[in-house]
C-alpha positions as CSV (number, residue, x, y, z in Angstrom):
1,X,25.1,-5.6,-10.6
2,X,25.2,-7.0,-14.0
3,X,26.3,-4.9,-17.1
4,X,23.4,-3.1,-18.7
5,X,22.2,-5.1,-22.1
6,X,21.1,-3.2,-25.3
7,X,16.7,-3.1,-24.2
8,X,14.9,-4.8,-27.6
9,X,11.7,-5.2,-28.3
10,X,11.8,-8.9,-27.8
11,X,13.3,-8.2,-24.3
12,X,10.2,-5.9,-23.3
13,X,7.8,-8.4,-24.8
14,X,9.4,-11.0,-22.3
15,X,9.2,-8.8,-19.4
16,X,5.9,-8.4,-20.0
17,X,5.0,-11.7,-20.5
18,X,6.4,-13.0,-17.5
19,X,5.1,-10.1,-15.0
20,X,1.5,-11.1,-16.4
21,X,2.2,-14.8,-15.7
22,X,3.0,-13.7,-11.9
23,X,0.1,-11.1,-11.4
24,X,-2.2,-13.9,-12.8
25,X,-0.4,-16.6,-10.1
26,X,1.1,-14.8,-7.3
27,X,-1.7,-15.2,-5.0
28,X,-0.5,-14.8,-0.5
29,X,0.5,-11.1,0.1
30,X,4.4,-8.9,-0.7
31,X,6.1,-11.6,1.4
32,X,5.0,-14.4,-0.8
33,X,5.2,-12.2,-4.4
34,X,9.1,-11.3,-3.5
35,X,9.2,-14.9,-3.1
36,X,7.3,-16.0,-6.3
37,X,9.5,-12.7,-7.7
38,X,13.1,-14.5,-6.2
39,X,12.0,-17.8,-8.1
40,X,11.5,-16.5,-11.3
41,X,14.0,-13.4,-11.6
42,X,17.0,-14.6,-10.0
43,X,16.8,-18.7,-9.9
44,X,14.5,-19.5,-13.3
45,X,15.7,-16.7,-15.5
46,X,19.0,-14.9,-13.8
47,X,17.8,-11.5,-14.7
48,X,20.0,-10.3,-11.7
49,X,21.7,-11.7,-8.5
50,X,21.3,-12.9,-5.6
51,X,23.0,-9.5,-3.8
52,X,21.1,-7.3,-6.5
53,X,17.8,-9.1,-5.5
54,X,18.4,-8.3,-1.8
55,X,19.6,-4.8,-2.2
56,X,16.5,-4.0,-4.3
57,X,14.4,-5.6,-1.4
58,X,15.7,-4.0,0.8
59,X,15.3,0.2,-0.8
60,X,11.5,-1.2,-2.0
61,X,11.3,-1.8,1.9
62,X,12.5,1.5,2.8
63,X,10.1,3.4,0.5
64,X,6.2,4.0,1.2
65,X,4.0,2.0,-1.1
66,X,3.3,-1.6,-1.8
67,X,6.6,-2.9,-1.3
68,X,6.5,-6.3,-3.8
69,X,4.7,-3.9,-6.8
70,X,8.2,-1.7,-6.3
71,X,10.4,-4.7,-6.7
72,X,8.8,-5.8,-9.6
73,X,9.1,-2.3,-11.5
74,X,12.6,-2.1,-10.4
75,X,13.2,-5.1,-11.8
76,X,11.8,-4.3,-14.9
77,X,13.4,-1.0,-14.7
78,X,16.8,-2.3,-14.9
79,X,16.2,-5.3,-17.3
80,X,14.4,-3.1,-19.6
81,X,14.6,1.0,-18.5
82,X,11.6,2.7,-18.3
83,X,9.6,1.1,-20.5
84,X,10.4,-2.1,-19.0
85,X,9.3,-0.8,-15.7
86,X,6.1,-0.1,-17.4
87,X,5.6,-3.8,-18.5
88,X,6.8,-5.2,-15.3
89,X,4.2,-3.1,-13.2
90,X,1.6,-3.5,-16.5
91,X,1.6,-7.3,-16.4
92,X,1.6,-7.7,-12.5
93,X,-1.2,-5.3,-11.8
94,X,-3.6,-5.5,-14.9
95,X,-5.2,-9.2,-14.2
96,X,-6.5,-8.0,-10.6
97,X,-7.3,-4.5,-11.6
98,X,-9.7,-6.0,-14.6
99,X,-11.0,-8.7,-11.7
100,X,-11.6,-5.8,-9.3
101,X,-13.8,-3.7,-11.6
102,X,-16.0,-6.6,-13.2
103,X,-16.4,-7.2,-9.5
104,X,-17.5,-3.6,-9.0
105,X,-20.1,-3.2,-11.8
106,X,-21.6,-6.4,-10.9
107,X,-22.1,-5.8,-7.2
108,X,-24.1,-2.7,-8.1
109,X,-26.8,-4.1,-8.9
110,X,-27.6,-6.0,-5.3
111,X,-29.0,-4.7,-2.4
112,X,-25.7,-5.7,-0.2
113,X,-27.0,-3.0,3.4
114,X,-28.2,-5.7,5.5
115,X,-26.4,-8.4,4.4
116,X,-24.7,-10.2,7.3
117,X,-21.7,-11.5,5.7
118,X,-20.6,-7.7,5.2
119,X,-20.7,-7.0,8.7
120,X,-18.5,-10.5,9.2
121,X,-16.0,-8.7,6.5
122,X,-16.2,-5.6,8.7
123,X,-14.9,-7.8,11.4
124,X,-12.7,-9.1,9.3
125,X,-11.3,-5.4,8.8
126,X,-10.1,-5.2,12.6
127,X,-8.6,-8.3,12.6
128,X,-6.4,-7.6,9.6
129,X,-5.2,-4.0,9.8
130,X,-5.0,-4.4,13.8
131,X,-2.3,-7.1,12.9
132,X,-0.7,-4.9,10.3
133,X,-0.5,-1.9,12.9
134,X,0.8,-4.2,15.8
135,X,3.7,-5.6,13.3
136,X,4.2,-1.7,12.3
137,X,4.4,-0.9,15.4
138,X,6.9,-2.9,16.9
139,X,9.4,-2.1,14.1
140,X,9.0,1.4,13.7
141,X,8.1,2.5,17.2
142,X,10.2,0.8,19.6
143,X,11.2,3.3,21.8
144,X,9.7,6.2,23.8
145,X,10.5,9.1,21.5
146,X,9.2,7.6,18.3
147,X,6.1,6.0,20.7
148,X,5.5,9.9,21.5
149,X,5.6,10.5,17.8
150,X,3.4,8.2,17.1
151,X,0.7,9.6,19.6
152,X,1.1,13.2,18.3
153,X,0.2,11.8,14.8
154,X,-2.8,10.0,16.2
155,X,-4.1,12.7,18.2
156,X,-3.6,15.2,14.9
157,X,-5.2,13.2,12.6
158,X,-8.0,12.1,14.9
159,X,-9.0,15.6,16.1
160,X,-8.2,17.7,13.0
161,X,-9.8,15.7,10.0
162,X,-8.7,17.8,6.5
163,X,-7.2,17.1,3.7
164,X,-3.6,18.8,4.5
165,X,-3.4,17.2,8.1
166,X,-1.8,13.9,7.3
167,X,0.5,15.7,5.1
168,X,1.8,18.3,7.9
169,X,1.6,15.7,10.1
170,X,4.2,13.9,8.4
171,X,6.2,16.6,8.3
172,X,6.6,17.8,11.6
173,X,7.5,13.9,12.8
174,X,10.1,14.5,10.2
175,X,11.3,17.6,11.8
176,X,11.1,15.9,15.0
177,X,12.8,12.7,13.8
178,X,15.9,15.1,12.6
179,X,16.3,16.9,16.1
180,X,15.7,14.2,18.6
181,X,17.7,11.3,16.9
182,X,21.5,12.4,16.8
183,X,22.9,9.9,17.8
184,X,21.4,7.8,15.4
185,X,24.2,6.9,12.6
186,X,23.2,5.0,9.2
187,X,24.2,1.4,7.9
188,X,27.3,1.7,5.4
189,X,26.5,-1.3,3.1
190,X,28.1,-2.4,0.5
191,X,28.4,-0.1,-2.5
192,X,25.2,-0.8,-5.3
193,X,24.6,0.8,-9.3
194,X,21.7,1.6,-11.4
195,X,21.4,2.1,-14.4
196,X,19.0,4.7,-14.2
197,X,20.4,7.9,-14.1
198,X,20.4,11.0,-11.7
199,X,18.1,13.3,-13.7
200,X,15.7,11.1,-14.1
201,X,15.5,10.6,-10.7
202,X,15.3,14.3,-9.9
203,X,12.4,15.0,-12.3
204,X,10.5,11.7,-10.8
205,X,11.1,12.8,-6.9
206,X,10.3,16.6,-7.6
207,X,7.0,15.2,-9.8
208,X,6.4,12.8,-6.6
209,X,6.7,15.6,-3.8
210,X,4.9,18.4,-5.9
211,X,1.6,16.5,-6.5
212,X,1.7,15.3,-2.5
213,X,1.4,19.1,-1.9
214,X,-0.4,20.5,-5.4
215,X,-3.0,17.7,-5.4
216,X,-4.6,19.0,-2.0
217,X,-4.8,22.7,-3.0
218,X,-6.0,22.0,-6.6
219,X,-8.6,19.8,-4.5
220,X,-9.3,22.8,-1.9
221,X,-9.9,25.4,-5.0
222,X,-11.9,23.1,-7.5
223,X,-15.5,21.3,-7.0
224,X,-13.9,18.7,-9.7
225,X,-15.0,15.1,-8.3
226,X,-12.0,13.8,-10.5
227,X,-9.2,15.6,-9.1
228,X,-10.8,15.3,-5.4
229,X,-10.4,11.3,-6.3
230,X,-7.4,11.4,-7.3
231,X,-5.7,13.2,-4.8
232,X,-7.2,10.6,-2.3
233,X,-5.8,8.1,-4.3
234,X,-2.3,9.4,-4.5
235,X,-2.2,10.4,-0.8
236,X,-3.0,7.2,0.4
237,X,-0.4,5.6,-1.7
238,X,2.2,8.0,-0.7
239,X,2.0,7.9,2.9
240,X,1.5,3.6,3.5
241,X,4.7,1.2,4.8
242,X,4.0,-2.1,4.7
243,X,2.1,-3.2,1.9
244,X,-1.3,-3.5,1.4
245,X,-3.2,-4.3,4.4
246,X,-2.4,-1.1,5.7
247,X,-4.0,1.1,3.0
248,X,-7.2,-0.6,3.8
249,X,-7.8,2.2,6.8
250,X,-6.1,5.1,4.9
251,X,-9.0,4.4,2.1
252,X,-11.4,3.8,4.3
253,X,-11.1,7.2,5.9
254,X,-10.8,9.2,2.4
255,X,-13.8,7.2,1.4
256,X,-16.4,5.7,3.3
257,X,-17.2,8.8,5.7
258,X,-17.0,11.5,2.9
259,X,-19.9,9.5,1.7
260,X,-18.3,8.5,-2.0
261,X,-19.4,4.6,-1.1
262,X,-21.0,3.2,1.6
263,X,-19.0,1.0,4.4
264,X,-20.7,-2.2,2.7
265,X,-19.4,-2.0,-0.2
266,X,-16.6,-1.1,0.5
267,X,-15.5,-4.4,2.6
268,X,-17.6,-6.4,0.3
269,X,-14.3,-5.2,-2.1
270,X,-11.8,-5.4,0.2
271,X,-13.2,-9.3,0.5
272,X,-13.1,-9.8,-3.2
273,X,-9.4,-8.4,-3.1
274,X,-8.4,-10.9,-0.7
275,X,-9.4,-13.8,-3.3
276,X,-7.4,-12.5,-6.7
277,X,-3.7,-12.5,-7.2
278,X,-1.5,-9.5,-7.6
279,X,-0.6,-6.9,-5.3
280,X,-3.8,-5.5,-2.5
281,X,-3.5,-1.8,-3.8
282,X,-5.4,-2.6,-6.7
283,X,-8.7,-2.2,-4.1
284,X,-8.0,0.8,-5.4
285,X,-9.5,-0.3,-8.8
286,X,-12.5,-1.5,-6.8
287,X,-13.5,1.4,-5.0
288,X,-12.7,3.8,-8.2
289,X,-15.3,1.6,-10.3
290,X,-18.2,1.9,-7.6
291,X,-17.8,5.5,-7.6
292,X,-17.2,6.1,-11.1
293,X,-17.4,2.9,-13.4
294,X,-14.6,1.1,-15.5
295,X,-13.1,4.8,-16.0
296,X,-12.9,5.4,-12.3
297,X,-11.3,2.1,-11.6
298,X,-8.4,2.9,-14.0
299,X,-8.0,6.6,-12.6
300,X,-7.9,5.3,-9.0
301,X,-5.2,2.4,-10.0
302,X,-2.8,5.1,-12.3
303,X,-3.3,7.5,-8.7
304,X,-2.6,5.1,-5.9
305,X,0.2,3.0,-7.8
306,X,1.9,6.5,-9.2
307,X,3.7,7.5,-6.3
308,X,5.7,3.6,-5.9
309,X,6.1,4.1,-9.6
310,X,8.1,7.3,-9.0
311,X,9.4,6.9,-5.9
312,X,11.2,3.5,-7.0
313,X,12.6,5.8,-9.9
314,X,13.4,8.3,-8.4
315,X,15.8,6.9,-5.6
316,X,17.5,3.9,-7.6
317,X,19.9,6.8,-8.4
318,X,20.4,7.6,-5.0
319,X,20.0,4.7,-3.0
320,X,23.3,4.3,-1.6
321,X,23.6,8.7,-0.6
322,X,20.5,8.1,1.4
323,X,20.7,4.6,2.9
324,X,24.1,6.4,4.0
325,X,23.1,9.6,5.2
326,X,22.5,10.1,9.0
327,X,20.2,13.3,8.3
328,X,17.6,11.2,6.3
329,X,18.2,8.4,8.4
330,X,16.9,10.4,11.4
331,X,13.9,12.4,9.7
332,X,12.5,9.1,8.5
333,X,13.0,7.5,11.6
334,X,10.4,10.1,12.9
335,X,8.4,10.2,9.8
336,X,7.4,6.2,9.9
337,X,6.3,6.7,13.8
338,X,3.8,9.0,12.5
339,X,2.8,7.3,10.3
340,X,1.9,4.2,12.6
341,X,-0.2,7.4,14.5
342,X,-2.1,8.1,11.8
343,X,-3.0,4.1,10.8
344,X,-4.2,3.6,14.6
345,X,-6.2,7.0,14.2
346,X,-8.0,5.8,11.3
347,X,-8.5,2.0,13.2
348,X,-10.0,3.5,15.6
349,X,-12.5,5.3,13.4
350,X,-14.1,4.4,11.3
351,X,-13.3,1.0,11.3
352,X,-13.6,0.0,15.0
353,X,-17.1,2.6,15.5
354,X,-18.4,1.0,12.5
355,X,-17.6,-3.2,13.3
356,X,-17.7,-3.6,16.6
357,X,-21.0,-3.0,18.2
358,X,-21.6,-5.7,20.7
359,X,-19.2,-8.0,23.1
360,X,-19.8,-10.8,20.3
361,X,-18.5,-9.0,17.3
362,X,-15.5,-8.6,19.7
363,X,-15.0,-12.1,20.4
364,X,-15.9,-12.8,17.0
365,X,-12.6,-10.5,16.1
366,X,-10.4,-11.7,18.6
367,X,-11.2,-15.4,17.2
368,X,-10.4,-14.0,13.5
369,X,-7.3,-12.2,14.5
370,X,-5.8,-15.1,16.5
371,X,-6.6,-17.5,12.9
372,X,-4.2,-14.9,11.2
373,X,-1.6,-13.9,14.3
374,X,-1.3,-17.3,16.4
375,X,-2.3,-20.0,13.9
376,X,-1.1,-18.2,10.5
377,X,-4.0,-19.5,8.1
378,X,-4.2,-17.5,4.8
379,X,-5.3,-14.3,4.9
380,X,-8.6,-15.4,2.0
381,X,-9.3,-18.4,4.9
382,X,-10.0,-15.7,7.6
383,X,-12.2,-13.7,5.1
384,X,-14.2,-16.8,4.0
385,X,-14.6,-17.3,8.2
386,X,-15.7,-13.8,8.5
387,X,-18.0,-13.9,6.3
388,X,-19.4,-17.3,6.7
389,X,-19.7,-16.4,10.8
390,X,-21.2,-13.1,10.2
391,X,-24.0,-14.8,8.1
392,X,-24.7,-17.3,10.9
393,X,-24.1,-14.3,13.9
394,X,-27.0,-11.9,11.7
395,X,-29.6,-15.6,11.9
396,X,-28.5,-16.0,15.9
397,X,-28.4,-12.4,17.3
């Protein structure tokens, strides 16, 4: 790690200017922003090292949350402390986010309900986050125990639908992880510093943890449509690994059946994400501006992107203690099979009840998924086909 340089306001400026150039450009998914990110930060400007690059990677991979927004505020973090964390995840987010809410207060004023091309992006839906749950699962379930794990947490989430039950759920697998794993031991790589020190990483882990459990209860004992919003907000970007995709059913869930927005508009913003750059959370922004206008948008992006934001701070300090100890190791272990559980629960419903209703719409998805899985086109290509073919399925059937 390099030697910490006096921050100026010069050096913010820059950090800012460049993470805006990237939100504006980085268009493809995490994978290809932390390769846009490797291009610019370690090749075009040396802001850090190759080895620094990697180790960040690989903590921002470790953590919930979108994965490439927590590389770019930890790179910001240590070029500039936690202001330039601020700029970094500032410039990167704000370009979509702004997209995402025009989007919003435009599409409410059409009649989208019967429009065929939303139930091609419905399609679309199972395509994507069946993908996203398959790569999930192979990873993080590859063996009986954690497969078990997994099928607690779907059966949980499916059958007992409140607002605490992800959250316990999450907890027990933890539990679970810590008893059934012993023999599991944790990687001793090589040694890594921050600058950012250990307080600050105590206050941002304890603020993390205590509005993952105040959030719900303030939301049980209050009719307050804001705090209810946020909370969904903030839970869903507390409890997602592996970037973006995978929200989509964790938001569909808190949304779409609770009645906030219907299921067309909400995939007629998750196809509108797919076409701006920048990181996928900031659907988030979309669905906050149906519900609630420009105001909304901006309360749903600070809640969903608040938890990477202090999770990334809070364990920069630590990142070596934990990557090294076997107890963690083991809890999280169990912890990221649930959470696999709980993304197939909320596949199941409501995205599969609500796409596929006839044996077309499943060959129709099975042709959409096979364009992403087997002959890797683009992720906006696939949404363009979904729409396109659910226009010309609506004239047919």
């Amino acid at each position: 790690m390099r030697e910490k340089k006096s921050v100026t306001f010069q050096s913010l400026l820059e950090i800012l200017m460049v993470s805006t150039r990237l939100g504006l450009t980085s268009f493809g998914g995490p994978v290809a922003h932390l390769g846009y990110f490797h291009e610019e930060y370690v090749r075009r400007r040396k802001w850090m090292d190759e080895k620094s690059y990697a180790d960040l990677v690989a903590l921002c991979q470790f953590l919930p949350g979108p994965a490439s927004s927590q590389v770019g505020i930890g790179v910001g973090l240590m070029r500039g402390g936690l202001i330039g964390g601020l700029f970094a995840f500032l410039g990167f987010t704000l370009p979509s986010v702004l997209a995402l809410i025009i989007f919003a207060l435009i599409l409410q004023g059409f009649d989208i309900g019967d429009a065929g091309w939303i139930h091609g992006l419905k399609i679309v839906a199972v395509a994507v986050v069946a993908h996203a749950i398959l790569g999930m699962a192979q990873k993080l379930t590859p063996d009986l125990p954690r497969k078990t794990i997994a099928l607690f947490a779907l059966a949980a989430t499916l059958l007992w639908q409140t607002a605490f039950t992800q959250i316990g759920v999450i907890i027990i697998a933890g539990i679970l992880g810590y008893v059934l794993f012993k023999s599991h031991t944790a990687s001793a790589d090589d040694l890594m510093t921050f600058s950012i020190s250990k307080g600050v990483g105590y206050i941002s882990l304890g603020l993390f943890f205590g509005l993952l459990i105040l959030l719900p209860i303030l939301r049980e004992a209050t009719s307050l449509n804001w705090i209810a919003m946020f909370d969904s907000f903030y839970r869903s970007g507390s409890l997602v690994f592996g970037g973006g995709h995978v929200v989509l059913p964790l938001l569909e869930r808190e949304f779409v059946p609770t009645g906030w927005l219907s299921e067309e508009a909400f995939l007629a913003g998750y196809g509108a994400a797919q076409a701006v750059p920048g990181p996928l959370f900031t659907f988030a922004a979309y669905i906050g501006a149906v519900i609630s206008g420009w105001k909304g948008g901006l309360l749903a992006t600070a809640a969903i992107f608040l938890p990477a934001f202090l999770l990334i701070l809070g364990t920069l300090p630590f990142w070596d203690a934990l990557r090294r100890n076997s107890k963690i190791s083991r809890a999280l272990m169990g912890v990221n099979a649930a959470v696999v559980g709980i993304l197939i629960a909320a596949f199941y419903h409501p995205i599969w009840t609500s796409s596929i209703l006839a044996p077309v719409d499943f060959v129709f998805a099975a042709v959409l998924f096979s364009m992403l899985v087997y002959w890797k086109l683009a992720p906006w290509i696939v949404v363009v086909t979904g729409a396109v073919g659910g226009m010309i399925l609506s004239m047919i059937f």
